[in-house]
N, C-alpha and C positions, 0 to 999 in steps of 0.2 A: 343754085349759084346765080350768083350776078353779077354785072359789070357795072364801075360806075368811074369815070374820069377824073381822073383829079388835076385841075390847072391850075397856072398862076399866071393873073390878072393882075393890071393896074390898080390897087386897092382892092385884089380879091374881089371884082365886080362880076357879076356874068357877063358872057362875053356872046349871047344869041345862040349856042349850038346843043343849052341844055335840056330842051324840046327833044334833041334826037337821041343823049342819052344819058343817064345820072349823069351829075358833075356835081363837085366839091370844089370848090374856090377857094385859094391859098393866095397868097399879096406876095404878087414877085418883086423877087431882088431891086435895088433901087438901080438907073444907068450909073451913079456911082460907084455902087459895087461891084458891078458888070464890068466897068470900063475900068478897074483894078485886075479884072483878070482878063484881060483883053478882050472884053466884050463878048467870052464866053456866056451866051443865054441859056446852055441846057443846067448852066447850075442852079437852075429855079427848079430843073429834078428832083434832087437829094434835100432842096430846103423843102421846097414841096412836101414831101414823106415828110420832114423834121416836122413842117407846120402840124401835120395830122395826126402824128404819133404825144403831140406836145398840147393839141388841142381835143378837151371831154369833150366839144360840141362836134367837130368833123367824127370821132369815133365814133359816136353815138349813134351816126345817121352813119355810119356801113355796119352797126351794129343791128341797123334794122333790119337788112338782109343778111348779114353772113355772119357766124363763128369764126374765120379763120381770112386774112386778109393773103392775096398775090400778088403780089407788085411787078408789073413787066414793063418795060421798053417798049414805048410804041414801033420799037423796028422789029420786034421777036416774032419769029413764027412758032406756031405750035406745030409741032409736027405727029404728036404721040400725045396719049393725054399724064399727064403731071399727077406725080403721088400726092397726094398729101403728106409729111413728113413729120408736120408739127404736132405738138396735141396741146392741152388747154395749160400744160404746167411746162412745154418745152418747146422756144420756136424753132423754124426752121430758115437756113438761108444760102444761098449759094455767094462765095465772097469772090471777087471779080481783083484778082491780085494786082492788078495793073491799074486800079482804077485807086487812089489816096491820096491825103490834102499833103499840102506840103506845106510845113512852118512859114517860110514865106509869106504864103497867101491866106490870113488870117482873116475872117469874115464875120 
């Protein structure tokens, strides 16, 4: 297993803290689009995963250490250790029913 951060930067630059642990660089949201949703920053979260799921070159390089990818919250605590649930031909995911875009706020 490995861990490796994935953030979004201004232009996807490093940001000095990849010395302490993998990081993968995604190009955060513009203050444009920010300040369409009232200047909500964690929506650089979900485009984040979009950038990586959408990009061969970010896959590639968590391809180097792992088979099977886990995405957390940097608030989550582990408290017990996590199944693995997926296999190579079926992901796995837990959907957060509260959390969805709203027509509205198109991005």
């Amino acid at each position: 297993a490995a861990f490796t951060r994935l953030c979004a930067t201004a232009g996807g630059r490093p940001d000095g803290l990849e010395g302490e642990i993998p990081t993968l660089f995604t190009v955060e949201l513009s203050a444009q689009v920010l300040a369409s949703h009232f200047h909500f920053g964690v929506l650089n979260r979900p485009n984040s995963v979009k950038q990586l799921m959408e990009s061969t070159t970010l896959l590639a390089e968590i391809r180097k250490t792992s088979d099977y990818v886990l995405i957390l919250e940097t608030d989550h605590v582990i408290m017990r250790p996590i199944p693995n649930l997926a296999t190579p031909e079926k992901p796995a995911a837990f959907v957060f029913g509260y959390m969805f875009p709203q027509p509205s706020q198109q991005w």
